[in-house]
C-alpha positions as CSV (number, residue, x, y, z in Angstrom):
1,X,-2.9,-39.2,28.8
2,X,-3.9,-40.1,25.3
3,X,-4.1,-37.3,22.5
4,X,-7.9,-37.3,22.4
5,X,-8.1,-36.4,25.6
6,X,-6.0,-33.1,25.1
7,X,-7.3,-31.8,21.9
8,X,-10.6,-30.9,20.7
9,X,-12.0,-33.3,17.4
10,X,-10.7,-31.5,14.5
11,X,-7.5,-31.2,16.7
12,X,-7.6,-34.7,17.2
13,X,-7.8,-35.8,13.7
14,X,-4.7,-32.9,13.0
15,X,-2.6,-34.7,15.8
16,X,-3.3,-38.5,15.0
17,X,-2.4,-37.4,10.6
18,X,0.7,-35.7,11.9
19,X,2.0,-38.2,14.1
20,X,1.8,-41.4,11.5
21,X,3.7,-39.2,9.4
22,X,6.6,-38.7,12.0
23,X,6.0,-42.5,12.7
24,X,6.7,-43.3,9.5
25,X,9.8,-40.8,9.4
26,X,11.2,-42.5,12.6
27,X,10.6,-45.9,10.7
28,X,12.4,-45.0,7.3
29,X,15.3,-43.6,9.9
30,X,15.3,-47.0,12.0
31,X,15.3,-49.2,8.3
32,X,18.3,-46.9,7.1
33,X,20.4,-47.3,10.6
34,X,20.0,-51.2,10.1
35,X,21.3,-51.1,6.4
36,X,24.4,-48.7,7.1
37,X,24.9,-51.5,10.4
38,X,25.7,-53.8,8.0
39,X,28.8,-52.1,6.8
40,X,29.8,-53.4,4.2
41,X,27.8,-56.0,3.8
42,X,26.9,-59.8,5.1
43,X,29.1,-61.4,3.1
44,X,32.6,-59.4,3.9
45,X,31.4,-59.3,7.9
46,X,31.4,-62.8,7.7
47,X,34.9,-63.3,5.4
48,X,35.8,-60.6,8.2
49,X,34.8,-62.4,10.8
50,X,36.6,-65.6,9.7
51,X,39.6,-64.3,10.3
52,X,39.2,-64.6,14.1
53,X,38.2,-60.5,13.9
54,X,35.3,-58.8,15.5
55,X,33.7,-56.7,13.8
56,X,34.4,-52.5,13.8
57,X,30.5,-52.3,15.6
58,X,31.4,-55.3,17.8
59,X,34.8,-54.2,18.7
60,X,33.1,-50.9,20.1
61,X,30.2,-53.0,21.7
62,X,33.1,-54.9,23.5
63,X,34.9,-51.9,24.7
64,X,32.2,-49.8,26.7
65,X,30.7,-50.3,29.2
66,X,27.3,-52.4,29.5
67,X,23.9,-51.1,29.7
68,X,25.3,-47.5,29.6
69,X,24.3,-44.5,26.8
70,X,25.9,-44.1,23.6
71,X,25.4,-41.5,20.6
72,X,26.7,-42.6,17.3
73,X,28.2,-39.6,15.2
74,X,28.6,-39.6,11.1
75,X,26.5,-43.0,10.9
76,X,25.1,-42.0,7.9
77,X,28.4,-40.7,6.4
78,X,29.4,-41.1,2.7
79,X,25.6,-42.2,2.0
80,X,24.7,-42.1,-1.6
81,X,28.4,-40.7,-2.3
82,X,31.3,-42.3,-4.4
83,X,28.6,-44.5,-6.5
84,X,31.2,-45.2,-9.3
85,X,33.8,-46.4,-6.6
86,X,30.9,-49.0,-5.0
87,X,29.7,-46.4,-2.6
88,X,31.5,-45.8,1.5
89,X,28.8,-46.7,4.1
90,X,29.6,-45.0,7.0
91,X,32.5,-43.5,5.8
92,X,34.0,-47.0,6.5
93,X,34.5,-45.5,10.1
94,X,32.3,-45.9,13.1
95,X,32.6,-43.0,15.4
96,X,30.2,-43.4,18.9
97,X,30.8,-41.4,22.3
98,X,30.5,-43.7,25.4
99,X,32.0,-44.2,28.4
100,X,34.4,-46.6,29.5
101,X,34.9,-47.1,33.4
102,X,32.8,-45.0,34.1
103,X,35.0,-42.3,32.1
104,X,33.4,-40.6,28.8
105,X,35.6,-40.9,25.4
106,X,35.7,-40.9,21.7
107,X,35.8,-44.7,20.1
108,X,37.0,-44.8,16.3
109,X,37.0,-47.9,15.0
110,X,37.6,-48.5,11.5
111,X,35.6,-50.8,9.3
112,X,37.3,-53.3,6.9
113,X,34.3,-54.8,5.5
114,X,33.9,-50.9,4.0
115,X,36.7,-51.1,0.9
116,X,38.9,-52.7,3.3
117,X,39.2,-49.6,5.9
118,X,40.5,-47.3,2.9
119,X,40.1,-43.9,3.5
120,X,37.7,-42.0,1.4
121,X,37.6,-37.9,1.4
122,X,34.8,-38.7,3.6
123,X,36.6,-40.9,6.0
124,X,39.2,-38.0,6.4
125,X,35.7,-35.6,7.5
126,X,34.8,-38.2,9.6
127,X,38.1,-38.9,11.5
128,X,39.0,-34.9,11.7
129,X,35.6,-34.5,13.2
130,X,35.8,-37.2,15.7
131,X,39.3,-35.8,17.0
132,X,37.6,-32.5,17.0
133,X,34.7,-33.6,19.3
134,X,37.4,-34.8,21.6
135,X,39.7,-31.7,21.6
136,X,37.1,-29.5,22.5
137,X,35.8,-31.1,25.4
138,X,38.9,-32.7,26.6
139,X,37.4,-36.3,26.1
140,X,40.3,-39.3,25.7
141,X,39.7,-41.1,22.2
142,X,41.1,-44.8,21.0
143,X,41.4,-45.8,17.7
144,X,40.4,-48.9,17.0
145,X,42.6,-49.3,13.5
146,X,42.2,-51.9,11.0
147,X,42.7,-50.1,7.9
148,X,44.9,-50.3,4.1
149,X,45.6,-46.6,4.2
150,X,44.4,-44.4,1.6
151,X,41.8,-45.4,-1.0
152,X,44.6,-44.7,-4.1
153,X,41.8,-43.6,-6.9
154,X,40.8,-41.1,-4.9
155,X,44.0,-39.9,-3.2
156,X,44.4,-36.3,-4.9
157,X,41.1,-35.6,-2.7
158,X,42.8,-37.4,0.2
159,X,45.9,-36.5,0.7
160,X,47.8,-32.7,-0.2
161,X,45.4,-30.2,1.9
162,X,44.7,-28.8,4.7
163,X,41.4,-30.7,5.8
164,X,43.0,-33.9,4.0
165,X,44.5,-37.4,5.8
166,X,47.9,-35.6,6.9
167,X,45.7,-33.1,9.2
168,X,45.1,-36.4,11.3
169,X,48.3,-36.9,12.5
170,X,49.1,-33.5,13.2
171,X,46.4,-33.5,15.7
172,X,47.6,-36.3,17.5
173,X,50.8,-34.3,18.2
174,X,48.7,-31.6,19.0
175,X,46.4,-33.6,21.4
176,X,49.0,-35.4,23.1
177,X,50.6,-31.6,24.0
178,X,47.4,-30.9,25.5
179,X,46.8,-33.7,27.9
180,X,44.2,-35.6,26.0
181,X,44.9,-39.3,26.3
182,X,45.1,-41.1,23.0
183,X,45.1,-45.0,23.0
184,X,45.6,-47.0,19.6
185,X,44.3,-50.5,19.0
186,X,46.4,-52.0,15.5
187,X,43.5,-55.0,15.0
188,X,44.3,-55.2,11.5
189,X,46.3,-53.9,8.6
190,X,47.7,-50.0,9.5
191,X,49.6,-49.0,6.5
192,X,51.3,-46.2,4.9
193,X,51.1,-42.7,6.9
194,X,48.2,-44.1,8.9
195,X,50.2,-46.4,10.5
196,X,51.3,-42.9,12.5
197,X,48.4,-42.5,13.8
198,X,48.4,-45.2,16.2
199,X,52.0,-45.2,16.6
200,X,51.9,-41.0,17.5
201,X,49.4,-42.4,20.0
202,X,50.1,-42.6,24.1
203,X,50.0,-46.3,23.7
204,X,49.5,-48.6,20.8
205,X,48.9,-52.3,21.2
206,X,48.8,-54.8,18.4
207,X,46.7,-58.0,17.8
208,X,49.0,-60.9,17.3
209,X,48.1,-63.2,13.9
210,X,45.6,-59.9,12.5
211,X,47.5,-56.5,13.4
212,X,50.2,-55.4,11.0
213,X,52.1,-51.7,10.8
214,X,54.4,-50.9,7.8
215,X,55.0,-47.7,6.1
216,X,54.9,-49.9,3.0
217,X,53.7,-53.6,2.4
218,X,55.4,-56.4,0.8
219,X,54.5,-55.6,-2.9
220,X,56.0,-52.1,-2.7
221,X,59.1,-53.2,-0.8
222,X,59.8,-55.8,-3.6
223,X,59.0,-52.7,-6.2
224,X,61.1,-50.1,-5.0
225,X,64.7,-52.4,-3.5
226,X,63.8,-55.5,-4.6
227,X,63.9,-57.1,-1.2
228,X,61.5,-60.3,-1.0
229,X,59.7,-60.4,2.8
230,X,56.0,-61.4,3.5
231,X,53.8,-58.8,5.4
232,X,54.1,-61.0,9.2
233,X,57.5,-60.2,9.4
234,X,58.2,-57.3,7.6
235,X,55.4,-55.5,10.0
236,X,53.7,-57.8,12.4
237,X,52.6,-57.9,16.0
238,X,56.1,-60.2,17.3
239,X,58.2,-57.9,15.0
240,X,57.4,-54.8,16.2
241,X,56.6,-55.5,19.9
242,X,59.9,-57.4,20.2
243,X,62.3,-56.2,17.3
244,X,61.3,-52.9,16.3
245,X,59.6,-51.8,19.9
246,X,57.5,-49.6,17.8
247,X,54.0,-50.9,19.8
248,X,54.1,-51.4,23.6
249,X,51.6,-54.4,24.1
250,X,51.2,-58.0,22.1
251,X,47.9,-59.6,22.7
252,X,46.7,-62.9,21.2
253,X,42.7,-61.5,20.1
254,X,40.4,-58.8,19.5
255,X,39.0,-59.1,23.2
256,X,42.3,-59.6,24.7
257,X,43.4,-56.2,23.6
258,X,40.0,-54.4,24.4
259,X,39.9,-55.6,27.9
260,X,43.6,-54.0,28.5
261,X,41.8,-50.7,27.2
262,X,39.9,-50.8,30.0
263,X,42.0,-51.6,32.5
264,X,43.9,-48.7,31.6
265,X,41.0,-46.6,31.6
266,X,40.3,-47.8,35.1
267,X,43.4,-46.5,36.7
268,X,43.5,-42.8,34.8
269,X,43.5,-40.0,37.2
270,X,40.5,-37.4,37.4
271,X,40.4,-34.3,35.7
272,X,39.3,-30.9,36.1
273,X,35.5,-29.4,35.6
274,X,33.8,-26.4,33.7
275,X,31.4,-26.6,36.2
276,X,28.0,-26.7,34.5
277,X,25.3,-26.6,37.1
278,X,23.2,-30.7,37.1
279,X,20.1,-31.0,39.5
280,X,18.7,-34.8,40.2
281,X,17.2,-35.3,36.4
282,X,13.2,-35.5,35.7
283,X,11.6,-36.4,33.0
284,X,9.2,-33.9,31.3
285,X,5.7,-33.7,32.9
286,X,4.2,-33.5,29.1
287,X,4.4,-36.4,27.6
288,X,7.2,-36.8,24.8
289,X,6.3,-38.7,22.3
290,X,3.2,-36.4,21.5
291,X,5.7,-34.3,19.7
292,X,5.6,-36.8,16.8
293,X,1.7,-35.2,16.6
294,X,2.3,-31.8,17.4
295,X,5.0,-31.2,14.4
296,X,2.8,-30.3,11.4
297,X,2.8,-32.5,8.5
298,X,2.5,-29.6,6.3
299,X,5.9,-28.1,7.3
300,X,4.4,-24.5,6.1
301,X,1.6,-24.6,9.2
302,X,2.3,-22.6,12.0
303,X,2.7,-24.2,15.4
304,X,3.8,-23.4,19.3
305,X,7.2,-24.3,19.4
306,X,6.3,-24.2,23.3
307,X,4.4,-27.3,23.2
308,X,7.8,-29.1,21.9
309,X,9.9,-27.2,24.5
310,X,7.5,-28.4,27.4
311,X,8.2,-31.7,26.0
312,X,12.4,-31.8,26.1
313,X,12.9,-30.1,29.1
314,X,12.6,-31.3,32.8
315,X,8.8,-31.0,34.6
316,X,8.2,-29.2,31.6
317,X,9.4,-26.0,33.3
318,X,10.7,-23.3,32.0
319,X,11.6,-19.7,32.3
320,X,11.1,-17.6,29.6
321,X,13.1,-14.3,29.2
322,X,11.4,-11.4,27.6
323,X,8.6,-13.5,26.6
324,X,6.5,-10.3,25.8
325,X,9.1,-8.6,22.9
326,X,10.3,-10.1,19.9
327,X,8.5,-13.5,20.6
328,X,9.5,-15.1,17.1
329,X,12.2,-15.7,19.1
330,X,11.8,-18.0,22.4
331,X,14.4,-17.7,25.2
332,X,14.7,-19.0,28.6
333,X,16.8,-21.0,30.9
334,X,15.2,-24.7,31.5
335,X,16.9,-28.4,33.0
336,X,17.6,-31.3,30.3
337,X,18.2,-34.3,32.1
338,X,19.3,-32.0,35.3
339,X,21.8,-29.8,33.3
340,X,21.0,-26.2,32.9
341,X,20.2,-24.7,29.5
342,X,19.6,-21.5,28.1
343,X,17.2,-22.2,25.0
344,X,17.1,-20.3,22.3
345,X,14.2,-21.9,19.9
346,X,12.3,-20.3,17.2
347,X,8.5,-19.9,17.5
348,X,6.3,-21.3,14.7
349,X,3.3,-19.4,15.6
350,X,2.0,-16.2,14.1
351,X,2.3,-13.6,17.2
352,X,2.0,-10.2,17.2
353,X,4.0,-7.3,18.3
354,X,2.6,-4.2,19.7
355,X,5.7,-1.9,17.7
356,X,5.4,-4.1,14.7
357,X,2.1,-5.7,13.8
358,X,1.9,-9.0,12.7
359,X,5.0,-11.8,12.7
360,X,5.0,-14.6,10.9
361,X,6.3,-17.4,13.1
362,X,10.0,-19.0,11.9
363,X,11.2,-15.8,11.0
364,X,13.9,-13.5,12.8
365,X,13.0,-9.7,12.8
366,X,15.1,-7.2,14.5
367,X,13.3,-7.7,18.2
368,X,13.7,-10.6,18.3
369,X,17.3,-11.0,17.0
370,X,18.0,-8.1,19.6
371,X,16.6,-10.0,22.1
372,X,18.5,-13.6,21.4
373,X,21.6,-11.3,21.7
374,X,21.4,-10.0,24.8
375,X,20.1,-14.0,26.4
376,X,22.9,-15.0,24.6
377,X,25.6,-12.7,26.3
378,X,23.8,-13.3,30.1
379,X,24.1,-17.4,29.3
380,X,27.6,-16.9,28.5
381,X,28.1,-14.5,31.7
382,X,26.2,-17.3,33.8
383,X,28.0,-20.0,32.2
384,X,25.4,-21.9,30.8
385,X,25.2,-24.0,28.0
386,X,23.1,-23.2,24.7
387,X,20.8,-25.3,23.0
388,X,19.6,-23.5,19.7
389,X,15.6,-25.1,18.6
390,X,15.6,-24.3,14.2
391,X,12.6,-24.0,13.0
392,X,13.8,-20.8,10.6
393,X,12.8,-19.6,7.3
394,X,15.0,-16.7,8.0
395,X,15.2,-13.3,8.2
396,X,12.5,-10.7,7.5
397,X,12.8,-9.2,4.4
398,X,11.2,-5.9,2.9
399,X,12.0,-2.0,3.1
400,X,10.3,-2.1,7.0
401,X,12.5,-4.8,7.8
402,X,16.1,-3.3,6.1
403,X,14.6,0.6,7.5
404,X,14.4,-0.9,11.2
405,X,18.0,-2.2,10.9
406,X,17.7,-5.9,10.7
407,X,20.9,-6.4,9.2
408,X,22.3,-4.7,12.7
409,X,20.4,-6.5,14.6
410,X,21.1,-9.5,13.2
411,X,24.7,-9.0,13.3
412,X,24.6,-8.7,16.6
413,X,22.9,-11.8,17.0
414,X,25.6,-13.9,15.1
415,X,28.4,-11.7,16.8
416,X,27.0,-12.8,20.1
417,X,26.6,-16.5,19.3
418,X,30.0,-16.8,17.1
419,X,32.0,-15.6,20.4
420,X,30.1,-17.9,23.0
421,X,32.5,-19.2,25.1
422,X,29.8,-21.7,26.8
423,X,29.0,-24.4,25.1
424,X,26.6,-24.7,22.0
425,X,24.2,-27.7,20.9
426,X,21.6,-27.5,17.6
427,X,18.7,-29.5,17.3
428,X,17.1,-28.9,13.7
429,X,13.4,-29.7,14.4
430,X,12.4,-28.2,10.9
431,X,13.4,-25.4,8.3
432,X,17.1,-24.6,8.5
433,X,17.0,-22.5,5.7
434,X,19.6,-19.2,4.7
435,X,21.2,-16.9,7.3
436,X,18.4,-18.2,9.8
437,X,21.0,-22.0,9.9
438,X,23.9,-19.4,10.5
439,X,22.3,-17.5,13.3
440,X,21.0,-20.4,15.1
441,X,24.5,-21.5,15.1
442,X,24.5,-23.6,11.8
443,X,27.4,-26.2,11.8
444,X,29.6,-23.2,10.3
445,X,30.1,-21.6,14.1
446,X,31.2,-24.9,16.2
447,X,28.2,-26.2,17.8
448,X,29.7,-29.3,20.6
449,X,27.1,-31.2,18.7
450,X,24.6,-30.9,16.0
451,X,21.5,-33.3,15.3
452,X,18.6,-33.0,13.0
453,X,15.2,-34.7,13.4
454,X,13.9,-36.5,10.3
455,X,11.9,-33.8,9.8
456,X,14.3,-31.2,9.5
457,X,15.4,-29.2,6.0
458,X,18.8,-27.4,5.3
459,X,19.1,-25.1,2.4
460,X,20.1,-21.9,1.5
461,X,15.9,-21.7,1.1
462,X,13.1,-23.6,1.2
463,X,12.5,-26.0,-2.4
464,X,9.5,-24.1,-3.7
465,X,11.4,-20.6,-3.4
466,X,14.8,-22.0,-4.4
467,X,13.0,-23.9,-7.8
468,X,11.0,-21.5,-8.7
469,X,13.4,-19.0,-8.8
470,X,16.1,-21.2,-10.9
471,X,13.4,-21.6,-13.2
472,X,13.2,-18.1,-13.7
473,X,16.7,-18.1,-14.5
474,X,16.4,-21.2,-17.0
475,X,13.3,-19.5,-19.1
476,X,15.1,-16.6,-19.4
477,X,18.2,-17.9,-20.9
478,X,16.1,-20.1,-23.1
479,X,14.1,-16.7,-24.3
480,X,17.2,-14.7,-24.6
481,X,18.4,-17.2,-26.7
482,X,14.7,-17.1,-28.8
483,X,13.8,-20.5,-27.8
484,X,10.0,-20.6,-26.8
485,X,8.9,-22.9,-24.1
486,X,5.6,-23.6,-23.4
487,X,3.5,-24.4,-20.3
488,X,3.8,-27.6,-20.2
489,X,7.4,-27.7,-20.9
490,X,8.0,-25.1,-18.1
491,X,6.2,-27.2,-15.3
492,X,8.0,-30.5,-16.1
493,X,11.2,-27.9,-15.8
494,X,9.6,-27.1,-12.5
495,X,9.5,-30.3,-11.4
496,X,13.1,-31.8,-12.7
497,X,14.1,-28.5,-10.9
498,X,12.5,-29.4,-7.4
499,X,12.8,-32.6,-7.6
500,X,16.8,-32.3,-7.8
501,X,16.8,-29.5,-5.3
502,X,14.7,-31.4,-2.9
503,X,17.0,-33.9,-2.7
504,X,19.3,-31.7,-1.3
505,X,17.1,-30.5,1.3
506,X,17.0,-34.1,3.1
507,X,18.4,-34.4,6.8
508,X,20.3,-37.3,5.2
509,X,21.3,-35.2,2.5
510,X,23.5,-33.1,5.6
511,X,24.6,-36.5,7.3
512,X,26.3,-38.1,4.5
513,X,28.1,-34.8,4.2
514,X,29.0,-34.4,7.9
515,X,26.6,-31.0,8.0
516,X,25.3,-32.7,11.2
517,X,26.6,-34.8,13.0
518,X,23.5,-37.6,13.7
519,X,19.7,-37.6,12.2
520,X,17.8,-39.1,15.4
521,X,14.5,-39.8,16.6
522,X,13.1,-36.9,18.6
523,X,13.1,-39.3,21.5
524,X,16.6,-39.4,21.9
525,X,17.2,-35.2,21.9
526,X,17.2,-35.1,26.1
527,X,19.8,-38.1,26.1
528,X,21.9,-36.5,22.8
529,X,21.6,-33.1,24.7
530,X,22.3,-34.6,28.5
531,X,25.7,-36.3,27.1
532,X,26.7,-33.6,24.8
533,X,26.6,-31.4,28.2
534,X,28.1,-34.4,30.0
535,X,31.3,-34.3,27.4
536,X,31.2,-30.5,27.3
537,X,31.8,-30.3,31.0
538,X,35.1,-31.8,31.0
539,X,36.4,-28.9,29.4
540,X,37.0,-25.7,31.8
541,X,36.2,-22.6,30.1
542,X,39.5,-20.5,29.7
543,X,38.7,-18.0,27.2
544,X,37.3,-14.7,28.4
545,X,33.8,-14.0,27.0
546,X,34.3,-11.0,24.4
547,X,31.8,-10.1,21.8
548,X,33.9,-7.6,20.0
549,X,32.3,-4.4,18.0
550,X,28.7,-4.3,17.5
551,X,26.4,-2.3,16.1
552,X,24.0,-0.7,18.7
């Protein structure tokens, strides 16, 4: 049914001015994925490719299975980072979850057209995440590797701590304990302590002619005995799959080796269930791409976060729990593409509470924070997953606010969502500003997945608060030191102020820094959702569900 048909005129002309902004949101995102596609480049895809190599995106392409559904994490990893060092698209490393036989798994497949492979501090992030999405919900992972190790002017960021390059391999021992098949593709150079990665791997093959594995290359072997060897023999695919027996399988191309993936993949046993409840999937009754005119252009107007709900969920059912008290807060148990959810989502419209007065929508107050606490606890008694809506400016503030105990009530919030031992999935639809990101389970409390829509923010507050308030700061100092400042030098501070902070508020802003995981298309929430679910379930819950102390 077209928009005009639902909404009066003046809503009309609100609907068709937010939607071409969304449009052109979703357009900027589709341009950007394109670019950071190219890797490195068309030039050093096709010097890549010359080599007889796929590439890393065609290598993963290859390996999964045809017409099935894919979500890409970290794409925009690295962006506008490390400008003096040529930049890192991608964090020269492709991480996508597919499925492979029919079976879900991790694919990391390094790019070399990216610095070579090197590994960047972000490229650690992006690796350490990838292995983390595939501890927690039991998923196999391969490594495609085609890498020359460390990127060296960068390596005191790299390599000593905790977080760094060393914390890879030290999962693979720690993943291989735990059942979680590892398989390691050497398509390229693997050098230095990466080449452990593959090699503490289940099984590693090599590419004949491309693949190479040495703890040190030619150059440094010369340097440090003086021995005189080229790279073939000193680490190659014939050396080392019939000298050394450090890899288990030779194959003579890229697609040689893939398709022995596979066949592996296709005689793995099953595995056990959590047991997440899937009805035959629906589509939503309302129609879902008017969400791109129902999300306000001005982000500060309120809105029914109902009418995006109705939107994501199956038949556009759901069942809301205490929808009469604390309503800034919506809960309720709905279907995404058949699996059962417990939403939690914050409302956008002013509502009004009978104990309270008047709420401003996209703000927590102690109802409804005591509400979300107690859904929270009966999802994780149920066992069913969370997905968490933001849309938050945060708490409420002021002596009614701190009087009524918000800062209980919202510890009980967090308390119950930190020790959720169902799974947890954000979708950051708007605002994600302050303790409202950490109570809507913010990346800091181990959301499965996290995804923000191109129109999402993340800050400690919103720009106009946060620059305002720095400027108050700035003219201070300036006064204190007797400097005077006039109008018009205060509101081009203003601006160079906002301006700067603003930048940080971007969705893209969070990618390149791994804060979430994807920015997608509100489209592509159900199948993001669905498939997060889908990898979530292969993990049977084994903690007990234990909130700990909290205040009452």
């Amino acid at each position: 049914m077209p928009p005009n048909t639902l909404f009066p005129t003046r809503m009309n002309l609100e609907f068709n001015k937010n939607e071409d902004q969304v449009k052109q949101l979703i357009f900027q995102l589709s341009q950007r994925q394109k670019k950071v596609a190219l890797g490195g480049g068309e030039k050093r895809i096709e010097a890549h490719k010359a080599k007889g190599k796929l590439t890393a995106r065609e290598r993963i392409d290859y390996l999964l299975d045809k017409g099935t559904e894919t979500v890409e994490i970290g794409a925009f990893a690295g962006e506008g980072m490390y400008k003096e060092h040529g930049g890192c698209p991608s964090g020269g490393v492709v991480v996508v979850i597919g499925y492979v036989k029919g079976r879900q798994c991790v694919v990391v497949a390094n790019d070399a057209t990216v610095k070579a492979g090197a590994w960047f501090p972000i490229t650690a992030k992006k690796n350490l995440r990838a292995q983390e999405i595939s501890i927690e919900n039991k998923l196999p992972i391969i490594y495609l590797v085609d890498s020359a190790g460390v990127y060296l002017p960068m390596q005191d960021e790299i390599f000593p701590d905790k977080e760094h390059f060393g914390r890879i391999f030290r999962n693979n021992a720690v993943m291989s304990s735990m059942g979680i098949v590892q398989l390691a593709a050497i398509m390229g150079p693997c050098v230095a302590g990466g080449a452990y990665l593959p090699i503490m791997s289940d099984e590693a093959m090599i590419v004949d002619g491309t693949g190479s594995v040495f703890l040190a290359g030619s150059y440094l072997v010369k340097s440090a005995i003086g021995e005189s060897i080229d790279n073939e023999t000193l680490g190659g695919a014939t050396t080392h799959s019939e000298i050394s027996g450090v890899t288990d399988y030779k194959f003579k191309n890229d697609e040689e080796c893939l398709d022995h993936i596979r066949n592996i993949f296709d005689k793995m046993g099953g595995q056990p269930s959590a047991g997440f409840h899937r009805a035959a999937p629906a589509e939503p009754a309302e129609k879902s791409e008017e969400i791109y005119g129902l999300l306000p252009a001005d982000r500060a107007k309120p809105y029914d976060m109902m009418d995006i709900i109705r939107r994501l969920v199956d038949n556009s059912e759901f069942e809301p729990y205490k929808d009469l008290y604390g309503q800034t807060l919506i809960c309720g148990l709905a279907r995404i593409d058949g699996w059962a959810v417990g939403i939690v989502a914050n409302q956008r419209k002013i509502v009004k509470s009978k104990k309270t007065g008047m709420q401003m929508g996209g703000v927590i107050y102690s109802d409804s924070a005591d509400k979300a606490a107690r859904f929270i606890m009966n999802c994780n008694q149920k066992r069913i997953p969370l997905v968490f809506l933001h849309d938050v400016s945060g708490f409420m503030v002021g002596s009614q606010s701190e009087h009524g105990g918000i800062i209980k009530d919202g510890a009980k919030m967090v308390s119950a969502m930190s020790n959720s031992v169902v799974p947890k999935f954000t979708v950051i639809v708007g605002n994600s500003y302050g303790a409202g990101n950490y109570a809507m389970c913010g990346k800091a409390y181990d959301p499965r997945l996290i995804v923000a829509w191109p129109t999402a923010q993340l800050a400690v507050m919103s720009g106009a608060a946060a620059a305002n308030t720095l400027l108050q700061i700035q003219v201070a100092s300036l006064k204190a030191k007797g400097e005077v400042i006039t109008p018009e030098a205060e509101k081009e501070l203003l601006d160079r102020i906002k301006s700067r902070y603003e930048e940080q508020l971007s969705p893209y802003y969070a990618a390149a820094r791994l804060w979430v995981d994807a920015v997608i298309d509100p489209l592509e929430t159900r199948k993001v959702l669905s498939m997060g679910i889908d990898a979530a379930n292969h993990a049977p819950i084994e903690k007990a569900f234990n909130v700990g102390v909290i205040q009452v």
